[in-house]
C-alpha positions in Angstrom: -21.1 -53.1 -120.8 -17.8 -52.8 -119.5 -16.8 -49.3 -121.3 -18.1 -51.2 -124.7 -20.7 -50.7 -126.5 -23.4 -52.3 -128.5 -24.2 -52.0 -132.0 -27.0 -53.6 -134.2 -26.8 -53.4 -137.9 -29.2 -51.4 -139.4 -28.6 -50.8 -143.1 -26.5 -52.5 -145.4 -24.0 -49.5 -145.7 -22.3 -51.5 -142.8 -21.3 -53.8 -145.7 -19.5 -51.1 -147.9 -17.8 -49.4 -144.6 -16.9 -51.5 -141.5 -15.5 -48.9 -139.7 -18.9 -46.6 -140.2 -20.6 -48.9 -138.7 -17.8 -48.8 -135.2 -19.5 -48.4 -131.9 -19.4 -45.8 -130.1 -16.7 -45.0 -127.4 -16.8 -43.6 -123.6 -19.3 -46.2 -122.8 -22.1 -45.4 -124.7 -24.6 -47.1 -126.8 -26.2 -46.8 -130.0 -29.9 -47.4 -130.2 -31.2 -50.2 -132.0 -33.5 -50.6 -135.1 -34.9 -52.9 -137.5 -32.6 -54.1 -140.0 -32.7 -53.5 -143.5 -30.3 -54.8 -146.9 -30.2 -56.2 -150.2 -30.6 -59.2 -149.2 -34.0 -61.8 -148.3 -35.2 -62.8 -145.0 -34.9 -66.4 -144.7 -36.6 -68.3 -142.0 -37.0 -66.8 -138.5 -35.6 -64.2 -137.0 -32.3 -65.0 -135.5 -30.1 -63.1 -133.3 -26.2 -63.5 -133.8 -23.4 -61.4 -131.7 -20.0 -61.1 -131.6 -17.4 -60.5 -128.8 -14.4 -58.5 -130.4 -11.0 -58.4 -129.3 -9.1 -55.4 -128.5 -8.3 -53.2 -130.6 -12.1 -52.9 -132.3 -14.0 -53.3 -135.1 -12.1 -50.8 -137.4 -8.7 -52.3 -136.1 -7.9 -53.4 -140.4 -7.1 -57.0 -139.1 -8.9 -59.9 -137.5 -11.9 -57.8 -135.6 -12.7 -56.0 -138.5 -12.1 -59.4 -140.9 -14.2 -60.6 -138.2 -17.6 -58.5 -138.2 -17.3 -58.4 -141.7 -18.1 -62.2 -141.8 -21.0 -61.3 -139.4 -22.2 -58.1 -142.1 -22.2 -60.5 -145.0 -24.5 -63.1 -143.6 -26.8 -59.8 -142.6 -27.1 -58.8 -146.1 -27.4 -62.4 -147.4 -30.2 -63.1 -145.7 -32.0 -60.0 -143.3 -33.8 -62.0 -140.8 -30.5 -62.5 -138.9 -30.0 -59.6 -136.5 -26.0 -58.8 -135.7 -24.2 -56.8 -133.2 -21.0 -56.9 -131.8 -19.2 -55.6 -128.3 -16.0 -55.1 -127.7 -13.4 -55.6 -125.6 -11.0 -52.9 -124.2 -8.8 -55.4 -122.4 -9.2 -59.2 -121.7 -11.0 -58.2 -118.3 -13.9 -57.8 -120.6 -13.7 -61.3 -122.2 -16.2 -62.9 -119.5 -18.2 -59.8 -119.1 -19.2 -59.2 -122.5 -19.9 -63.1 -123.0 -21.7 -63.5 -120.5 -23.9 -59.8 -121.5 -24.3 -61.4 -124.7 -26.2 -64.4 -123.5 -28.5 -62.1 -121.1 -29.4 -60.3 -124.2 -30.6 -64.1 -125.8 -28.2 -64.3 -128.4 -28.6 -67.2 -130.6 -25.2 -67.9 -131.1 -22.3 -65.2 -130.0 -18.8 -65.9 -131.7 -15.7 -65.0 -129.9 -13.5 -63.1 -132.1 -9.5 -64.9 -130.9 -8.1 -67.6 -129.2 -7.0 -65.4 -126.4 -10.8 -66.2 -125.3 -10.2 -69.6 -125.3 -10.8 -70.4 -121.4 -13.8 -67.3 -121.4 -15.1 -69.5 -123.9 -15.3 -72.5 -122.0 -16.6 -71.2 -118.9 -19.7 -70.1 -120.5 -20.0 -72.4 -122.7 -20.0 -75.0 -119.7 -22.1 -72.8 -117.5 -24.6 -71.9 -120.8 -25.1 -75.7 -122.5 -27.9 -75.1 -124.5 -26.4 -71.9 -125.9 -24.4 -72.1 -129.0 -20.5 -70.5 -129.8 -18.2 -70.1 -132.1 -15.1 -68.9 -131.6 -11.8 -68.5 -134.2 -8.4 -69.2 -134.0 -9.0 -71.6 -131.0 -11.4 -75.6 -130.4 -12.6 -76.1 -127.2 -14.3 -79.5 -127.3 -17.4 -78.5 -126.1 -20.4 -79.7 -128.5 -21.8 -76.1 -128.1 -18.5 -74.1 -129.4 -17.4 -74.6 -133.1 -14.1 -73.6 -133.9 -12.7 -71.7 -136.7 -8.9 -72.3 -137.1 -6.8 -70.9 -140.2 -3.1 -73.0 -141.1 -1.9 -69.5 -141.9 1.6 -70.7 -141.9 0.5 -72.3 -145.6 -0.1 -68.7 -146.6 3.0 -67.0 -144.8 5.3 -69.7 -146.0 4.3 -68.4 -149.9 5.2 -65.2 -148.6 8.4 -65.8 -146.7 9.6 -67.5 -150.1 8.6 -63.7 -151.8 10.1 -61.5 -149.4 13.3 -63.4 -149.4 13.2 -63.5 -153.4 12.6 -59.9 -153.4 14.7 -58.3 -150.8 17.5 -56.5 -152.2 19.3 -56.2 -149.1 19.6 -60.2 -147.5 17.6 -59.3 -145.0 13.6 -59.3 -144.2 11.9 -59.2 -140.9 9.1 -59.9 -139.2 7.8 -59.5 -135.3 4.2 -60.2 -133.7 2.2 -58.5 -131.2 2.0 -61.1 -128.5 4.1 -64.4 -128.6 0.7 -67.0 -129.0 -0.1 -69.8 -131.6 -2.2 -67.7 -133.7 0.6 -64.7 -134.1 3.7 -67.4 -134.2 2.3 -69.7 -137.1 2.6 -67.0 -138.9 5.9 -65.6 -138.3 7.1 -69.5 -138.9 5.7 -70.0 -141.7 7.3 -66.7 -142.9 10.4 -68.1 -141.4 10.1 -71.5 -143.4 9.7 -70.1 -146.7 13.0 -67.7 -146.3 14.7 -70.9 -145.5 13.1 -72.8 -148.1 14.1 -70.2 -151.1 17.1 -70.1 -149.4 17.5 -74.0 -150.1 16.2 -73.9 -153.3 18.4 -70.9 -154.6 21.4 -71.3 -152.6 21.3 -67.8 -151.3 21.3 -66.7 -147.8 18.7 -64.2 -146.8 18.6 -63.7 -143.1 15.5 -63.3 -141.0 15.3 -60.6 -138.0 12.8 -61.1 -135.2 12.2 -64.8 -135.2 13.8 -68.3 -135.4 11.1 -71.0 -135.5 13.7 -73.2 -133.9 13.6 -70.8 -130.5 9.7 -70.5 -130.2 10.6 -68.7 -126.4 12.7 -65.8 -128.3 11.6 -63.5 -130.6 10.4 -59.8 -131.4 7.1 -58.9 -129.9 5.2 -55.6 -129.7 3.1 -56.6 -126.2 0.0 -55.0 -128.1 -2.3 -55.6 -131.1 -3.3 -51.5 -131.3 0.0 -49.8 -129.9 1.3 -47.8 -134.0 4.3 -46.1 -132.1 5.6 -49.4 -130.9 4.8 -50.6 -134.4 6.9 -48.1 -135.9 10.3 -48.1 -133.7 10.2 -51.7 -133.8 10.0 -51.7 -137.8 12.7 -48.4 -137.5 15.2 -50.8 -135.6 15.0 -53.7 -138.3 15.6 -51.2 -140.6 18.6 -49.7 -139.4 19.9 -53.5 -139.2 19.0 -53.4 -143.1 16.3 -55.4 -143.6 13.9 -54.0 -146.6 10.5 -56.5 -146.2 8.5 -56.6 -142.7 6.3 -58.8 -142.3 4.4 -57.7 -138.7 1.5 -60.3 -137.2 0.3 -57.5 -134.8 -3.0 -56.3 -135.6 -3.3 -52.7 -135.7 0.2 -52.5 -134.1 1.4 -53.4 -137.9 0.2 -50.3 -139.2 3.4 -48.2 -137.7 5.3 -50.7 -139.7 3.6 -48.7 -142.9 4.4 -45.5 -141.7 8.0 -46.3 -141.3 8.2 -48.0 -144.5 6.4 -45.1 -146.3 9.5 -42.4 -144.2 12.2 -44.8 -146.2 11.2 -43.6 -149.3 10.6 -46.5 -151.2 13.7 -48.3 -149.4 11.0 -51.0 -147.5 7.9 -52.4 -148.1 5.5 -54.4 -145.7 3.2 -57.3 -146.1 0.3 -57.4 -144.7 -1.6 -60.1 -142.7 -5.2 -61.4 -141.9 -6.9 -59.1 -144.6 -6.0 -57.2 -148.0 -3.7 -54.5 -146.5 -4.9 -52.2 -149.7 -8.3 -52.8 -148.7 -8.5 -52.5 -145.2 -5.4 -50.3 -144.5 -5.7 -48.3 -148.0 -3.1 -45.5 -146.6 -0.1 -47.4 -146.8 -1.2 -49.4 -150.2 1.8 -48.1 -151.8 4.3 -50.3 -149.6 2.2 -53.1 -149.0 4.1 -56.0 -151.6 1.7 -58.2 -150.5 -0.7 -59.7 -148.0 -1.1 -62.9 -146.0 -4.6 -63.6 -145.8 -6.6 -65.1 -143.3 -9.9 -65.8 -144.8 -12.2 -65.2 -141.7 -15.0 -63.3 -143.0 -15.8 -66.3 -145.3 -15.6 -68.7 -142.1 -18.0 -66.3 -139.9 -20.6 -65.9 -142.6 -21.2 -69.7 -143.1 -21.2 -70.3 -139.6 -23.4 -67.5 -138.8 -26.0 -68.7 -142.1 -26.0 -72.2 -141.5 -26.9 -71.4 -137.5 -29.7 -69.0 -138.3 -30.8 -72.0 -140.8 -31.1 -74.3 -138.0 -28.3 -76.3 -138.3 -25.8 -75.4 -135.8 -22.0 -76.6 -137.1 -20.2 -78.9 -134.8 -16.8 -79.7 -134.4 -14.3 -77.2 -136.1 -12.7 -75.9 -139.3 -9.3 -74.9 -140.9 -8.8 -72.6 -143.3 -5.6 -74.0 -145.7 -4.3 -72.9 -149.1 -6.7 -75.9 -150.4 -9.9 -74.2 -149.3 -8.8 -70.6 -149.6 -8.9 -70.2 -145.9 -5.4 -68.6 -146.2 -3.1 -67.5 -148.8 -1.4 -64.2 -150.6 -3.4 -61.1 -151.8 -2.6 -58.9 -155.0 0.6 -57.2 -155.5 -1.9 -54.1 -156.0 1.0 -51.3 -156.8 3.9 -54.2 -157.2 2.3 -55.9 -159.5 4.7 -54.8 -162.1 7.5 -55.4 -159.6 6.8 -58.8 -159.1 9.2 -60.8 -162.0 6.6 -63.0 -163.9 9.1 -66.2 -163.3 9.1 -65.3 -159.6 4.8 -65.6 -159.8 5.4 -69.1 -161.5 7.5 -70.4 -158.6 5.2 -68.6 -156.0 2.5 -70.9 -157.9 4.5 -73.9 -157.7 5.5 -73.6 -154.0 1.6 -72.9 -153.6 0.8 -76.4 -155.1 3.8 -78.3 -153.4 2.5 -77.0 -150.1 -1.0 -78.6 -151.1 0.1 -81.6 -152.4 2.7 -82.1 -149.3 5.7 -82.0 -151.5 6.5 -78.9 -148.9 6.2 -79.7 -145.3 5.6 -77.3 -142.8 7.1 -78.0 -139.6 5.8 -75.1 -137.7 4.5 -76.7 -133.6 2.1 -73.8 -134.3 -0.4 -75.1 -136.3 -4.1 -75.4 -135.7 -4.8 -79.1 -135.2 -8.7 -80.5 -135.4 
């Protein structure tokens, strides 16, 4: 299976640990066996998969946020049967799509929008097999997109970082320079400019400008922690004291550098709780931008194996929790109360479309 392997959930341990639950590596397989939970079985026996992107299922961002959705729905109801594959590059995209609808899989979700066109091919070829896939729409009736406005939730914390910076400056960088990695960065971008305007201050933001969507500070990988780290190591001998990177697994070198500053930087997070998935660097993490796709998966994933296959697509906004800003966890104290109000406020402006986000990133139906 292309140098990735299978796994089938087989206790509901998977729940409390994703990354115990990783496949295995080199190529091989794990067997399979029944499955087993808290939860009921409900209906028929139905057979979901998932096709991961690189970086695996462990990777404390989107694959991981990913698979968790797909564990959930396991334990909610038993009589649907998970397993993933994943992907070491996107050579595997096609192959491991296409493996997973040999193996008569129900429905197989595609785990980022870099697997937009894979998507379609099989999903064309395959018409009476069903797909979801997130951060990307296809318009096929058989694909059902999942698609997060996660510059709502970066905008919130744009407005933090530049209201807690003590130097002026904040920065942010992604790991590849696509829709799902720059709506983030400008909607980090947007809320810098927006406290900015609403404080008359002027905190400067390294790695992006929204209004030069071609430019920019990217990593080129969503797993690579050195590149991660001398990218965060150059912002900060330009003096910037928040990063904010949208790289996957790549961010975590961002923790380690702020962690070797002594308390001089801090990071936030994106896609999932940095102090739950990415415990190590808690202590620097001011925040996260979440990205609420484990919620998305599991009611796509239930309402399939129920028989009623979702159409169309979804986004995930600060309205319906799809996005939004985790805990301050070990800031909490840190965090002026008055500076949680107005954090509150912009929340609701950006609801009630008082704020408008301009990013040409955003997911549109």
């Amino acid at each position: 299976m292309n140098r990735s392997a299978r796994v089938t959930v087989a206790v509901a341990a998977c729940v409390l640990t994703i990354a115990a639950c990783g496949s295995k590596s080199n190529g091989t397989s794990s067997s399979s066996s029944s499955a087993s939970g808290g939860g009921t079985a409900t209906g028929a026996a139905f057979k979901a998969c998932m096709v991961l992107d690189v970086g695996g299922v462990d990777d404390r961002s989107f694959n991981q946020s990913a698979w968790k959705g797909m564990t959930d729905a396991h334990t909610a109801n038993t009589a649907i049967n998970i397993s993933y594959v994943s992907s070491s590059s996107q050579n595997d995209y096609t192959p491991n799509l296409n493996a997973e609808i040999k193996n008569g899989c129900q429905t197989t979700v595609a785990v980022g929008g870099q697997m937009t066109d894979a998507v379609k091919a099989a999903a064309t070829a395959n018409p009476t097999v069903k797909f979801g896939i997130i951060d990307s729409v296809t318009g096929q009736p058989n694909v059902y997109g999942m698609q997060f406005n996660t510059a709502q939730g970066a905008f919130v914390g744009g407005y933090l970082a530049a209201a807690m910076t003590k130097t002026g400056k904040v920065a942010t960088y992604g790991g590849l320079n696509i829709p799902p990695v720059t709506v983030y960065m400008d909607g980090f971008w947007e809320g810098v400019q927006y406290y900015n305007q609403q404080k008359g201050k002027s905190v400067t933001v390294l790695g992006w400008n929204e209004k030069n969507q071609k430019a920019g500070t990217f990593a080129q990988s969503f797993t690579d922690q050195n590149k991660g780290r001398s990218i965060s190591q150059a912002f900060i001998q330009q003096g910037a004291d928040i990063i904010f990177p949208v790289a996957g697994g790549t961010g975590l070198g961002s923790g380690a550098a702020a962690q070797a500053s002594g308390g001089k930087v801090s990071v936030i997070w994106v896609d999932t709780d940095g102090c739950v998935s990415a415990p190590q660097y808690c202590s620097v993490f001011l925040t996260s931008v979440v990205k609420n796709i484990s919620a998305a998966v599991t009611e796509y994933v239930s309402a399939a194996a129920s028989g009623t296959f979702p159409t169309g697509s979804s986004i995930g906004t600060l309205s319906n929790e799809g996005t939004g800003i985790a805990p301050f966890h070990t800031f909490a104290s840190k965090v002026p109360a008055d500076l949680q109000t107005e954090l509150n406020q912009v929340k609701a402006d950006i609801i009630s479309g008082k704020i408008t986000i301009t990013s040409p990133s955003q997911p549109k139906s």
